[in-house]
C-alpha positions as CSV (number, residue, x, y, z in Angstrom):
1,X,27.6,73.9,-102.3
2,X,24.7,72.4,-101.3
3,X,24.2,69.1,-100.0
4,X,21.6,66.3,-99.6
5,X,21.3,64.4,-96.6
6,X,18.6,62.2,-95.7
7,X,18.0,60.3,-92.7
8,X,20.1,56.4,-92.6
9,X,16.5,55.1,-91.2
10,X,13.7,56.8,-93.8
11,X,16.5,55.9,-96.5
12,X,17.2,52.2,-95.6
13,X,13.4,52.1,-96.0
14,X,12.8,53.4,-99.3
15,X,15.9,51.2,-100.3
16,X,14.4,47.8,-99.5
17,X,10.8,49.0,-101.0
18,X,12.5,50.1,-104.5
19,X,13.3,46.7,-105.7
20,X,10.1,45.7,-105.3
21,X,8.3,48.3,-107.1
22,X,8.0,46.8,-110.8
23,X,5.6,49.5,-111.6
24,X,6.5,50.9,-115.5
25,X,5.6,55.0,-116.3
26,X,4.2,56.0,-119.4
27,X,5.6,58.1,-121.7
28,X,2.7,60.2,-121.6
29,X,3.4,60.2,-117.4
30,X,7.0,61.3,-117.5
31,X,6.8,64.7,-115.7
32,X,8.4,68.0,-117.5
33,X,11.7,69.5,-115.6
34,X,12.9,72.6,-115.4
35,X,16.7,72.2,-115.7
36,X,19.6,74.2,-116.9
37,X,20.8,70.8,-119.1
38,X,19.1,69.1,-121.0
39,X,17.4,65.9,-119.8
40,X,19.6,63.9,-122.2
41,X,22.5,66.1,-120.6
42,X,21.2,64.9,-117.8
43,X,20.9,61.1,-117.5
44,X,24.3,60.4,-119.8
45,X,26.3,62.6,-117.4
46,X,24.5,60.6,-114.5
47,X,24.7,57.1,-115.7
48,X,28.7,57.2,-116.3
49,X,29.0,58.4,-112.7
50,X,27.5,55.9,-111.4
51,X,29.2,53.7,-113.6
52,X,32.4,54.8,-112.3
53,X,31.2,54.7,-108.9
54,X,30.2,50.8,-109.6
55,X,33.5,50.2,-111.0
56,X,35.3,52.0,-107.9
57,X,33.3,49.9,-106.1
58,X,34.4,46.6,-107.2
59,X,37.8,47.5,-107.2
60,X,37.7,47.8,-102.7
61,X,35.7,44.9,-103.1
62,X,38.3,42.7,-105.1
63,X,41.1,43.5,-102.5
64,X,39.1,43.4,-99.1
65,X,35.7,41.8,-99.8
66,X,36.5,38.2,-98.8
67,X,38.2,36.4,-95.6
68,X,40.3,35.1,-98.2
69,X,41.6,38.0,-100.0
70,X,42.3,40.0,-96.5
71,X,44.4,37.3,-95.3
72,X,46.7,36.8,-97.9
73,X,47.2,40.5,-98.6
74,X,48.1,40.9,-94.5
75,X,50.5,37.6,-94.2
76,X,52.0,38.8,-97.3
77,X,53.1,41.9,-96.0
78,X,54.9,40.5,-93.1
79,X,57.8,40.4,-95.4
80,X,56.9,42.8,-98.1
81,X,56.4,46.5,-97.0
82,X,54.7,47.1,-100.4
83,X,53.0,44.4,-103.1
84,X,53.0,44.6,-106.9
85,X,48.9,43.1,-106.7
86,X,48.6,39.7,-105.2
87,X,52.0,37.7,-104.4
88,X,50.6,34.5,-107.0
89,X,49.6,37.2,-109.5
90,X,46.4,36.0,-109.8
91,X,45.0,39.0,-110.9
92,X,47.8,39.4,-113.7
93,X,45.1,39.1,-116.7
94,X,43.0,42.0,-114.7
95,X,45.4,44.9,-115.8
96,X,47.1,45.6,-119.2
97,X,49.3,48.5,-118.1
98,X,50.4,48.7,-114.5
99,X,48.6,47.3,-111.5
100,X,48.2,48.9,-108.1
101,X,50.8,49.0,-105.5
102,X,49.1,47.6,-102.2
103,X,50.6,48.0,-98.5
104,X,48.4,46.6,-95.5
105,X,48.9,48.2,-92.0
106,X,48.3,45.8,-88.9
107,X,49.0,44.8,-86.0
108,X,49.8,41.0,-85.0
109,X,47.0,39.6,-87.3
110,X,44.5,42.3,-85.3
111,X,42.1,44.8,-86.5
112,X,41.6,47.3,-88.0
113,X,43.6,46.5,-90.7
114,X,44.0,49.4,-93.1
115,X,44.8,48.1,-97.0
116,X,46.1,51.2,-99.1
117,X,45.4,50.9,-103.2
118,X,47.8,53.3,-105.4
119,X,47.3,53.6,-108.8
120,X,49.8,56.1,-109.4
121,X,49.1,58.3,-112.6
122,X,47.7,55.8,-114.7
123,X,47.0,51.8,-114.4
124,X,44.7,50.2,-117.3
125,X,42.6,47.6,-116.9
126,X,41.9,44.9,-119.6
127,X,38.5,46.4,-119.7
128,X,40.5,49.4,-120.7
129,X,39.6,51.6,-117.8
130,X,41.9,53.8,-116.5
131,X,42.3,54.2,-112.8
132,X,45.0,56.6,-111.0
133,X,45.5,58.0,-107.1
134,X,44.6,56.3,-103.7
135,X,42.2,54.0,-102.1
136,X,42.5,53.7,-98.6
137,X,40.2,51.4,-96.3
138,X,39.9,50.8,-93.3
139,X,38.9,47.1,-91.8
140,X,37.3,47.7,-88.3
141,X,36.7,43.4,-87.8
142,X,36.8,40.2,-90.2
143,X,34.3,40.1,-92.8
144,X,32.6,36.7,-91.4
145,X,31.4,39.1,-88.7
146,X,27.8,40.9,-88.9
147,X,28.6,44.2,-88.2
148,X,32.2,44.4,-89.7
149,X,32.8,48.0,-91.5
150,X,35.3,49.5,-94.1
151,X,35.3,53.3,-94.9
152,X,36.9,54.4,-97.5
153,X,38.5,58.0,-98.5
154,X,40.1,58.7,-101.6
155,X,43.3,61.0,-102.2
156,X,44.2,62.4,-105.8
157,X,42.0,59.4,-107.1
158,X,40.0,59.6,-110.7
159,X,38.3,57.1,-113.3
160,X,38.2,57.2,-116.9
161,X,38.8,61.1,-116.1
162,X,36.1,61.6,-113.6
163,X,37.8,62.8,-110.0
164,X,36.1,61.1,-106.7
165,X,36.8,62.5,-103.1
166,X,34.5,62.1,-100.3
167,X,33.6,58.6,-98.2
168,X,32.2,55.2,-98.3
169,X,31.0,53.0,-95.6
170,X,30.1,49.7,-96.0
171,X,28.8,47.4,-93.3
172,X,28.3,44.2,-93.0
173,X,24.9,43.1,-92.3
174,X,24.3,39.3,-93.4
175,X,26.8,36.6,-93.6
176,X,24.1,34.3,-95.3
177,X,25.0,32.4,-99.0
178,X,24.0,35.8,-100.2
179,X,26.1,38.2,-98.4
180,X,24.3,41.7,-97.6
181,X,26.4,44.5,-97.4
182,X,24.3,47.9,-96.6
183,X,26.8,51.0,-98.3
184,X,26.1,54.5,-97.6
185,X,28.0,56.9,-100.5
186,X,28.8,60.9,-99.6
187,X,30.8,61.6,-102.4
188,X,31.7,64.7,-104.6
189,X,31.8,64.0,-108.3
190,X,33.9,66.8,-111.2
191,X,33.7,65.8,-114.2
192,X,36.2,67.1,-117.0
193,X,34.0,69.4,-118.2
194,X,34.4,70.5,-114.4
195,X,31.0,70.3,-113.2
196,X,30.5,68.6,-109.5
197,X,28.4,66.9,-108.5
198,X,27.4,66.0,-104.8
199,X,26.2,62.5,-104.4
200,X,24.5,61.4,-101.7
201,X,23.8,57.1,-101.4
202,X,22.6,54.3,-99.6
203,X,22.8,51.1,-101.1
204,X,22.3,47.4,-100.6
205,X,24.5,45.1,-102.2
206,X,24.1,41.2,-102.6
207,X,27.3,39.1,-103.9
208,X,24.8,36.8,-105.2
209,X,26.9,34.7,-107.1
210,X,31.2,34.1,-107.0
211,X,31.6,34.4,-103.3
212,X,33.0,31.0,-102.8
213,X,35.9,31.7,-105.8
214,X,37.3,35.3,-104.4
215,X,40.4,34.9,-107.1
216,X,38.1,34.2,-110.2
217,X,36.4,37.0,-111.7
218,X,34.0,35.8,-114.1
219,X,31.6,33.9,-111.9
220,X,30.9,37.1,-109.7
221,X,27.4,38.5,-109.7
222,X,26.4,41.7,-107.5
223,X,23.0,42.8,-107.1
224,X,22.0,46.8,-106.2
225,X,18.9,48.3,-104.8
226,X,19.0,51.6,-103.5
227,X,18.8,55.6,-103.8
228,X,21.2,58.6,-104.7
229,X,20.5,62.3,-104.6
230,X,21.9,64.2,-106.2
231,X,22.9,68.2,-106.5
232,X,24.8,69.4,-109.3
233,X,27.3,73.0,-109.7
234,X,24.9,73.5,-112.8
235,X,22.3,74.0,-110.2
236,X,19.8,70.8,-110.9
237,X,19.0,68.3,-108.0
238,X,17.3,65.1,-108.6
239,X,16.6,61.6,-107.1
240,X,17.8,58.7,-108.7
241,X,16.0,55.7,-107.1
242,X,16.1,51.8,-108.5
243,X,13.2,50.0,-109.1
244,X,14.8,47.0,-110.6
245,X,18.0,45.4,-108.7
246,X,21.0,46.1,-110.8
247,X,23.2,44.0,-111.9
248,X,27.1,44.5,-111.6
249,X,28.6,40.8,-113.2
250,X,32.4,40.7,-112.8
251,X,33.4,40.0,-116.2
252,X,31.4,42.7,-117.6
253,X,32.5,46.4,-117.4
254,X,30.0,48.1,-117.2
255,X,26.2,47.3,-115.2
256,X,24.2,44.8,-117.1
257,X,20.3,45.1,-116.2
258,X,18.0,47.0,-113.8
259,X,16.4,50.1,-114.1
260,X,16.2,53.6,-112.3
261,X,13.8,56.2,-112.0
262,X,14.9,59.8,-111.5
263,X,12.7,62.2,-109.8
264,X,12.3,66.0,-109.1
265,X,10.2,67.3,-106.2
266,X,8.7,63.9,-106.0
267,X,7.7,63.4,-109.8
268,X,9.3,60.9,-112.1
269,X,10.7,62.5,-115.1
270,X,12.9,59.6,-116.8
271,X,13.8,55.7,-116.3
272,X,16.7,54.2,-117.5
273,X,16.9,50.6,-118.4
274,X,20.2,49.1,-118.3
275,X,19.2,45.8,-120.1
276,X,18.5,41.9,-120.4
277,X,21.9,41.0,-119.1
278,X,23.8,41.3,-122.3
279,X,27.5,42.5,-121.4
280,X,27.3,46.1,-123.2
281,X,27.7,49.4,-123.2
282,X,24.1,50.3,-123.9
283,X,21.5,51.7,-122.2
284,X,18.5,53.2,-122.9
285,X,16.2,56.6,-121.5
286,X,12.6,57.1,-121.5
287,X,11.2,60.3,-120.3
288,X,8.1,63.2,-121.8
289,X,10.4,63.5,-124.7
290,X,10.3,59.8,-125.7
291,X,13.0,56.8,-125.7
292,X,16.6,56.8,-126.6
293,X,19.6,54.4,-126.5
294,X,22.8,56.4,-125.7
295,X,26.6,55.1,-124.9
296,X,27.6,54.3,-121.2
297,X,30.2,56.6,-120.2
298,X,29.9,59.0,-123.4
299,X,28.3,62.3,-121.2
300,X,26.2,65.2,-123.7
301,X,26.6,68.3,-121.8
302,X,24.1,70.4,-124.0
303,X,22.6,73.9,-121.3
304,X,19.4,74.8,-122.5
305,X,20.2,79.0,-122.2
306,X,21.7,78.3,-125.9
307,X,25.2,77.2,-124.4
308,X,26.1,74.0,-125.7
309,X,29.5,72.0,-124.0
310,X,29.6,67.9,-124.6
311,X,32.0,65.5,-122.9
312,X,33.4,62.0,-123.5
């Protein structure tokens, strides 16, 4: 299968210069694809990828993005071999059915630390997202320290039904009141209609706001800029780029605000606007065939060579 790799140094340039392109496309400007889906088919399948992706995302970052958080789950396992979440169960109101079993691997308080998430075949969230399989990260330093990484590989791991495998690797590049973390995503995506996709990222990510309360949810705020591209087994290969920084809140399942401009061979041919910062599960497309709100999550698999599959 084909896949999209673009150089860390033209890519970390484009992702800086996306969130500050405000710049709006017409309707009449939205370029005309030539895809085997639909554009509808599209942008639905696309935006609950990345919506699981996001939510994957803040799951590693829960369990190993603070000082805090690291430290407890390590001096806890001095005497535990395997936890039941955190010891205090501060996260107790996060999951309705089951939680993940956590083990850390380390060495007298040194790194790297490896933290291991299992979800085993199901665990709900409140939210009522349903995550099952393996997390493991890998710690190389503290995260007070520029520099600090944690890759990430998945094993039997899915959510809401959509399978992940592949890597993420996160580094640490500003320790500021804003906290910069620069992520770079080579993932492969199947849906259950069992189309893959191969996703290819690099993101920056500001914790903006919640930093200072690592066990309190609700105050978090996350702020994305970035690129994907993106191949699919359908045969279709587009760009995904933001132009305004989204929004990931952590009371809020799914991504907030922001928008993202999707491209072929250079030409835009639909935006999606995720919102004002309501807490919803609505979004909204414009491309050549006009504007449309559609449902987070729900995927329309509709082929244009009169097949016609659709997914939820």
């Amino acid at each position: 299968m084909k896949k999209l790799v673009f150089s860390f140094a033209i890519g970390t340039v484009l992702l800086f210069m996306a969130c500050e392109n405000d710049e709006v496309v017409p309707a009449s400007d939205y370029a005309t694809v030539d895809f085997n889906v639909t554009t509808e088919s599209l942008l639905t399948t696309d935006a609950a990828v990345e919506d699981v992706i996001e939510a994957t995302d803040y799951e590693i970052e829960l369990y190993t993005g603070t000082v805090e958080m690291m430290e407890e789950l390590s001096v806890a396992t001095v005497n535990d071999d395997q936890l039941k979440s955190t010891t205090d169960e501060r996260f107790g109101d996060r999951y309705r059915l089951g939680r993940p079993d956590i083990t850390v691997d380390w060495t007298d308080g040194d790194y790297p630390r490896t933290v291991t998430l299992d979800y085993g075949e199901e665990t709900e969230l409140s939210n009522g997202r349903i995550i099952s399989g393996i997390i493991e990260i890998e710690v190389s330093a503290p995260l007070y320290q520029e520099g600090a990484t944690r890759t990430i590989s998945f094993t039997d791991f899915s959510v809401d039904s959509l399978i992940i495998n592949g890597t993420i690797q996160k580094e640490l590049v500003s320790v500021s009141d804003e906290r910069e973390i620069v992520i770079v995503r080579d993932l492969t995506i199947t849906i259950p209609e069992g189309t893959e996709i191969e996703y290819y990222a690099e993101i920056s990510r500001i914790w903006d706001e919640g930093l200072g309360t690592p066990f309190y949810l609700g105050d978090d705020v996350l702020l994305i800029t970035g690129y994907a591209t993106c191949f699919d087994s359908d045969g279709n290969e587009y760009r995904r780029e933001i132009t305004e920084k989204l929004q990931k809140q952590g009371g809020c399942r799914f991504l907030v605000s922001g928008k993202v401009d999707y491209s072929n061979n250079g030409e835009v041919f639909a935006t999606i606007d995720y919102g004002d910062g309501t807490c919803d599960n609505v979004a909204e497309y414009s491309s050549a065939e006009g504007t449309k709100e559609f449902i987070i999550g729900k995927r329309i698999r509709k082929y244009r060579s009169n097949q016609n599959q659709a997914g939820e």
